[in-house]
C-alpha positions as CSV (number, residue, x, y, z in Angstrom):
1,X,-135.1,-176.8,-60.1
2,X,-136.9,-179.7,-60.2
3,X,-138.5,-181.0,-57.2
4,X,-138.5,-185.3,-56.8
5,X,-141.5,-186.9,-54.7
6,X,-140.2,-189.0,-52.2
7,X,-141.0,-192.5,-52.0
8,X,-143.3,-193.6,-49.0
9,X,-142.0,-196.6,-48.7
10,X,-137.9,-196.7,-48.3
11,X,-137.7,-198.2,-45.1
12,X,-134.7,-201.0,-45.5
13,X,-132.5,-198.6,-48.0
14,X,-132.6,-196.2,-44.8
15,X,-131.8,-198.6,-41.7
16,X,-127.7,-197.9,-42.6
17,X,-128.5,-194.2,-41.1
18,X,-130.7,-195.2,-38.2
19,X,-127.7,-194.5,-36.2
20,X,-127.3,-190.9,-37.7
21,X,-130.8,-190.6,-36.6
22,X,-130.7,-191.7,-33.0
23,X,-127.6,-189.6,-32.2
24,X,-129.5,-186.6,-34.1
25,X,-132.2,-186.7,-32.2
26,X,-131.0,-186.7,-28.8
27,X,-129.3,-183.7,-29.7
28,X,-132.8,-182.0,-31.0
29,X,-134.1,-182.8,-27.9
30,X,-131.7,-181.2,-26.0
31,X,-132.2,-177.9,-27.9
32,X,-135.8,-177.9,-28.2
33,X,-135.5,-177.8,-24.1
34,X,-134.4,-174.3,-24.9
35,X,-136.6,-174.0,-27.7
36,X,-139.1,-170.9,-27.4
37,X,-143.0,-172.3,-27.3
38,X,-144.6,-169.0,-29.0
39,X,-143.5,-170.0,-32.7
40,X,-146.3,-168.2,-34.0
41,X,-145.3,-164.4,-34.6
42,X,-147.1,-161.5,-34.1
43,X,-147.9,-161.0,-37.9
44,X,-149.5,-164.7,-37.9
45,X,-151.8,-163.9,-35.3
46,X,-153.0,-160.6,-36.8
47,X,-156.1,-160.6,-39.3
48,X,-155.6,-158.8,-42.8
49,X,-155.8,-155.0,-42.7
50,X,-159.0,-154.0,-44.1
51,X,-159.7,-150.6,-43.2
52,X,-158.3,-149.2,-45.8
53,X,-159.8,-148.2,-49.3
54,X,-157.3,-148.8,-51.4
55,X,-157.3,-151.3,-54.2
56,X,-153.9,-151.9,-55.2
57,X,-153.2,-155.4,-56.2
58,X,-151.2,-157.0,-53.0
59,X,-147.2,-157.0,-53.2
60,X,-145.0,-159.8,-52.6
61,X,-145.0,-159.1,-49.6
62,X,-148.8,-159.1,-48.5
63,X,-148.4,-162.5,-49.9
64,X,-146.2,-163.6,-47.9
65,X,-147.4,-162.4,-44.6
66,X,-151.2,-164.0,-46.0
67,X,-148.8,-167.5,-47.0
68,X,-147.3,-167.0,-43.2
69,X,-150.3,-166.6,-41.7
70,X,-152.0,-169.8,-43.2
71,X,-149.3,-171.8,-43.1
72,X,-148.7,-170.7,-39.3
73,X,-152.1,-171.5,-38.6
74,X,-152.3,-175.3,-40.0
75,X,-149.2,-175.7,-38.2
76,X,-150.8,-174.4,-34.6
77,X,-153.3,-177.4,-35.8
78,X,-151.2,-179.7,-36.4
79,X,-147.6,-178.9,-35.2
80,X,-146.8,-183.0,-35.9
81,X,-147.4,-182.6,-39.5
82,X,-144.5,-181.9,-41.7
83,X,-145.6,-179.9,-44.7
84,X,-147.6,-177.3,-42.7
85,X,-144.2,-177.1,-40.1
86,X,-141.8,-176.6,-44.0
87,X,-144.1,-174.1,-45.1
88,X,-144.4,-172.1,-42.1
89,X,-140.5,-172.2,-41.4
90,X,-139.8,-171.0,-44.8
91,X,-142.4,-168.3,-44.9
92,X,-140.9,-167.0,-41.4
93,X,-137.3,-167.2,-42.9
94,X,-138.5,-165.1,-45.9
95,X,-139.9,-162.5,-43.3
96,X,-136.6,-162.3,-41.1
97,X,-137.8,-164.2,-38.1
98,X,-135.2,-166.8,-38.9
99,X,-134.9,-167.8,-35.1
100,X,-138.8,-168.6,-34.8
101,X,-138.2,-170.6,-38.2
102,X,-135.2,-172.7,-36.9
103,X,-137.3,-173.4,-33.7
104,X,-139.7,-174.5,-36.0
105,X,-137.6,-177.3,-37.9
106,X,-136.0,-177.9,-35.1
107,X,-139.5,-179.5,-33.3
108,X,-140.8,-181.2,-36.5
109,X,-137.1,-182.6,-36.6
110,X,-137.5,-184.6,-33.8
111,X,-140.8,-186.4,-35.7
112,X,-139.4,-186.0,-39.1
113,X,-135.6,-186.5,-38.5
114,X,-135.2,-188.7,-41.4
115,X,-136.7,-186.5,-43.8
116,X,-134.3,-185.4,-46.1
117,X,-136.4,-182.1,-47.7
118,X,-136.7,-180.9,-43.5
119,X,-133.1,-181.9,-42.9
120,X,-131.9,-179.9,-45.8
121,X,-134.3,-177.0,-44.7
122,X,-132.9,-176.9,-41.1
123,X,-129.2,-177.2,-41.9
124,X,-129.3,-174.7,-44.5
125,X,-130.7,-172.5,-41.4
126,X,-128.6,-173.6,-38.8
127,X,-125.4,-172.5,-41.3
128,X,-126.7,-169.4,-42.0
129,X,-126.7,-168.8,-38.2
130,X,-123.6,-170.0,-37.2
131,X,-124.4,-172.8,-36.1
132,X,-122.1,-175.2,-37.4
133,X,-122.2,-178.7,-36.4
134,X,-126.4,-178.7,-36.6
135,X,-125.2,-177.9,-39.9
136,X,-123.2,-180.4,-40.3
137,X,-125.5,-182.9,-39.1
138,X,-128.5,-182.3,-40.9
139,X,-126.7,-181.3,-44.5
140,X,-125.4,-184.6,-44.4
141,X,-128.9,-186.9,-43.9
142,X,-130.3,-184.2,-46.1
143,X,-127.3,-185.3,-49.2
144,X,-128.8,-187.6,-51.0
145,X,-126.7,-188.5,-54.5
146,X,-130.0,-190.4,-56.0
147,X,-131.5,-186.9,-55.7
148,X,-129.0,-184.8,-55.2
149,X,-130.0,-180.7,-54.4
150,X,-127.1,-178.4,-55.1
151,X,-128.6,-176.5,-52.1
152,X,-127.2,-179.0,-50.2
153,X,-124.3,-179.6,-51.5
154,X,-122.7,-176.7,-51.7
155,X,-123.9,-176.1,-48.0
156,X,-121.7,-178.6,-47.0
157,X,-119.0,-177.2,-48.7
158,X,-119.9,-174.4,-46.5
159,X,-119.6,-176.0,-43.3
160,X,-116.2,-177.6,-44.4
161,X,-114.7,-173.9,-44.6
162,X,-116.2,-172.6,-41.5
163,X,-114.5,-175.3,-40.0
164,X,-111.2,-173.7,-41.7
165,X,-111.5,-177.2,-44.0
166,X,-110.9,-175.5,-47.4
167,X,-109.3,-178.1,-49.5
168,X,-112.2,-180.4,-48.6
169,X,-114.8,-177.8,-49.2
170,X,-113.5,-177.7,-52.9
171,X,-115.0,-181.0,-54.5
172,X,-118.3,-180.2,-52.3
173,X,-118.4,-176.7,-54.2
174,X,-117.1,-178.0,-57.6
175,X,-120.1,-181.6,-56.9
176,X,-122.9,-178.4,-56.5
177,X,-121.1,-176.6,-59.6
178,X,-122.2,-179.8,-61.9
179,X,-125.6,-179.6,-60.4
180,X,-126.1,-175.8,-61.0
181,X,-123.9,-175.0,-63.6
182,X,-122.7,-170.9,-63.7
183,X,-124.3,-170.4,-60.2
184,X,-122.6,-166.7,-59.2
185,X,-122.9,-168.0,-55.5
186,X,-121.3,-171.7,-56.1
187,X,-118.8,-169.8,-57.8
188,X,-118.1,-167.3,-55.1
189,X,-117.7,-170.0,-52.5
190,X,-115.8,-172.1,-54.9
191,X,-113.3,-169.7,-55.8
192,X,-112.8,-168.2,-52.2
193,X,-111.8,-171.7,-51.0
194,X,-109.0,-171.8,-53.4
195,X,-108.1,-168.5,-52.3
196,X,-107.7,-169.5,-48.8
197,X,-105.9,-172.7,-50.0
198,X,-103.5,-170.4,-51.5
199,X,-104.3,-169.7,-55.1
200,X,-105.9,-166.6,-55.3
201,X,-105.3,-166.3,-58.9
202,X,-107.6,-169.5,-59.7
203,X,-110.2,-167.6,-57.6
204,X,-109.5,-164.7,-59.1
205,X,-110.5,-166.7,-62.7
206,X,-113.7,-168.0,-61.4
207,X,-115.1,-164.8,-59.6
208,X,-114.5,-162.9,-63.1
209,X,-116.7,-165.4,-64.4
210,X,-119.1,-165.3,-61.1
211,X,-119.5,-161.6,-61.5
212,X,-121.5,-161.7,-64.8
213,X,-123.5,-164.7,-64.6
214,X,-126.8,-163.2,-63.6
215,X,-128.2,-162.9,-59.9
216,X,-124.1,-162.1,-58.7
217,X,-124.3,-159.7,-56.1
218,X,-121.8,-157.3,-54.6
219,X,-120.4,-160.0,-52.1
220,X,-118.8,-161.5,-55.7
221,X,-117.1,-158.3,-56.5
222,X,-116.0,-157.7,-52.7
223,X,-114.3,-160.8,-52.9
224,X,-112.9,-160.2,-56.3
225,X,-111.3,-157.2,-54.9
226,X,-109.9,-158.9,-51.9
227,X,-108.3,-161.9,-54.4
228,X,-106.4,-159.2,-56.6
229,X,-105.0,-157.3,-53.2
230,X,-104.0,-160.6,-51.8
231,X,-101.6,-161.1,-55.1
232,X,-100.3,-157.2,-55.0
233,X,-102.6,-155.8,-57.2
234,X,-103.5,-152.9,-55.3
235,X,-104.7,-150.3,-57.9
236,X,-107.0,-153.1,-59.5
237,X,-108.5,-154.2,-56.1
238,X,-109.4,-150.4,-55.3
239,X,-111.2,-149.6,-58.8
240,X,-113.1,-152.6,-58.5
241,X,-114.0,-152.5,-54.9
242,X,-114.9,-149.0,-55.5
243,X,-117.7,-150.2,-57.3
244,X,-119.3,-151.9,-53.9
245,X,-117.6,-149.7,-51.3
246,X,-117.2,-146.1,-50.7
247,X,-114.0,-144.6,-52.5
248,X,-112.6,-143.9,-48.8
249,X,-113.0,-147.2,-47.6
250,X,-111.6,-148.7,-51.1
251,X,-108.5,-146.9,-50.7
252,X,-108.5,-148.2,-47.1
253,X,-108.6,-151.9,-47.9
254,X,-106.1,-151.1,-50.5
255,X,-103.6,-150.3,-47.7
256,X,-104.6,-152.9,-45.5
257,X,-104.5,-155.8,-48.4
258,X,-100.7,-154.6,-49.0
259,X,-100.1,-155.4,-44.7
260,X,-101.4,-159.6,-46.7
261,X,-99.7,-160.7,-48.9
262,X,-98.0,-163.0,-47.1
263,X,-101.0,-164.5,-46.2
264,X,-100.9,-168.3,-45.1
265,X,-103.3,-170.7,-46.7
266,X,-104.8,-171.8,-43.2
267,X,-104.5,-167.8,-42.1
268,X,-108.7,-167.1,-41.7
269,X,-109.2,-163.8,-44.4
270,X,-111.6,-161.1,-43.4
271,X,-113.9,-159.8,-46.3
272,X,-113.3,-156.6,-47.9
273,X,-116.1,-154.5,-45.8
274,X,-114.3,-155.5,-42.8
275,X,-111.0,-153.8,-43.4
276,X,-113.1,-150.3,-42.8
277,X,-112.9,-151.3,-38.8
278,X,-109.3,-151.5,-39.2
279,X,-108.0,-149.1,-42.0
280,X,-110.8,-146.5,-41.9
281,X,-109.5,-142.9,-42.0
282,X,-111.6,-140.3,-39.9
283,X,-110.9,-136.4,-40.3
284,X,-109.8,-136.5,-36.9
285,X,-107.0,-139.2,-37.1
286,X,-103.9,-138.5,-39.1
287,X,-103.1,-141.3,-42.0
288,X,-99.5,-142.0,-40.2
289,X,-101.8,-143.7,-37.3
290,X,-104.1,-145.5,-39.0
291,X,-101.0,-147.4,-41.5
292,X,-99.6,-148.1,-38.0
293,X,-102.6,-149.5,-37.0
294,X,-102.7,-151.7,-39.7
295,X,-99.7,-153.3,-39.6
296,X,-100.8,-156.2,-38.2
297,X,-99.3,-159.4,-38.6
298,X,-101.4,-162.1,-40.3
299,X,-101.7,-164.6,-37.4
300,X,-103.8,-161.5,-35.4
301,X,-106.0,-161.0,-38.2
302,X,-109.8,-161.1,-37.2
303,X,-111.7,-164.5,-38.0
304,X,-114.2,-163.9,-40.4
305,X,-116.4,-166.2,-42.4
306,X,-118.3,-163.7,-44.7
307,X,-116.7,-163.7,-47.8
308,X,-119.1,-167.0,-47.9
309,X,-122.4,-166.7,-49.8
310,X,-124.9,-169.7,-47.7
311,X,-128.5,-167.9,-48.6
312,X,-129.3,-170.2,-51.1
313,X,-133.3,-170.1,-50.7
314,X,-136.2,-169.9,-53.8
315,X,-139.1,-168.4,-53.6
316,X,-141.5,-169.4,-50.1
317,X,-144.8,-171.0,-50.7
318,X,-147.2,-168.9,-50.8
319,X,-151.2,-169.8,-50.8
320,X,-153.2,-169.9,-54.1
């Protein structure tokens, strides 16, 4: 996608959010309190491996760990300088230490709280951990519609059904549709927010389509599977979860999809790996139990926000 310099001069057009700002930082203060100190990890403090003979041209991901390392270093320089800070955070999300990267936005946040590439950055983060309202927060300074990133976007749409919002979710999802057309993940969130609106056969129409658009990934047929149970169509939901899930556990959600279809539009919907913890059968336990088990009525159903697709990232910087 293409990436837009930002101006360095846009002070006046940004005095309308100087409020946004204030509120946002007070609150970054208060979690950097808590904020772990030792943001460099172990793997940025190690030097390269070199007492080995062999040649082989380095993978991705001796890349990386070098890209980490380098970036982690000019940011122990400099911590107050915001491309080094990026860099490192997304080099450390790439690796998994997504905790140590958040901690690492979250600092240059309260220096850089205005810019929009960092706020995107660190409420793309915050949402994949849970943590909603940072999300919300951030996403929104980050949502710029001169330069609009469907990242973004559709990360709000995100936080809007984590906060059981669905129906405004949709034009957020359908905004970062125009911006990325045939995106499998857009699509995925898109159509799963008219499921839980109540139209599981609009969703149904836009995962088929979401399912071969390239870079779909199992989470798209998952939810396809859970859209056809939800409208009775056990047989179908089974063959095509079975592609995902074990043939056991397929057969399982099967039986547990038939104990929704009443489902509610503001009832929360687990995804279809999580009706194994309740249907699951076990050679020990007789069938009888487990349908028993399952007949649960929909307002007990467990929350779960999953079926949701909010990794959204393109490739870290490495060094050259």
């Amino acid at each position: 996608m293409t990436r837009f310099e930002r101006p360095r001069s846009q002070t006046l057009p940004r005095l309308p959010r100087l409020g946004t700002f204030a509120s946002l930082t007070a609150s970054l203060l208060l979690g950097a309190c808590s904020a772990s100190t030792d943001l460099l990890p172990s793997i940025a403090m190690k030097p390269s491996d070199t007492t080995t003979g062999d040649t082989t041209p380095d993978t991705p991901q001796t890349e990386l760990q070098k890209a980490t390392i380098y970036w982690g270093q000019q940011y122990a320089k400099n911590p107050a300088e915001l491309k080094p800070a990026l860099n490192y955070a997304k080099d450390l999300k790439a690796l998994g230490e997504k905790s140590k990267a958040l901690s690492v936005l979250q600092q240059a946040a309260l220096i850089h709280g205005s810019d929009q590439e960092l706020a995107g950055e660190y409420g793309r983060l915050a949402l994949e951990m849970d943590q909603v309202g940072v999300a919300n927060q951030m996403l929104t300074v980050a949502d710029d519609p001169a330069k609009p990133d469907w990242r973004v976007v559709s990360a709000r749409g995100t936080v809007m059904a984590k906060q059981g919002k669905y129906a405004d979710a949709v034009p957020f999802y359908e905004r970062a549709l125009t911006l990325s057309p045939d995106n499998p993940t857009v699509m995925n969130n898109l159509a799963m927010a008219y499921a839980m609106t109540g139209d599981p056969k609009k969703a149904e129409g836009i995962l088929r389509q979401a399912l071969v658009a390239p870079g779909a990934t199992p989470k798209v047929r998952e939810n396809l599977a859970l859209v056809l149970g939800l409208q009775g169509r056990y047989d179908e939901s089974k063959a095509i979860a079975s592609g995902v899930l074990s043939t056991d556990t397929a057969s399982a959600n099967a039986s547990y999809l038939k104990q929704m279809v009443q489902l509610q539009p503001t009832t929360a919907m687990p995804d279809a790996k999580s009706f194994a913890s309740n249907t699951y059968v076990s050679p020990s336990q007789p069938r009888i139990e487990v349908q028993r088990a399952a007949a649960t009525t929909t307002s007990s159903l467990p929350v779960s926000q999953s079926v949701w697709q909010t990794t959204t990232d393109q490739s870290p910087p490495l060094v050259r």
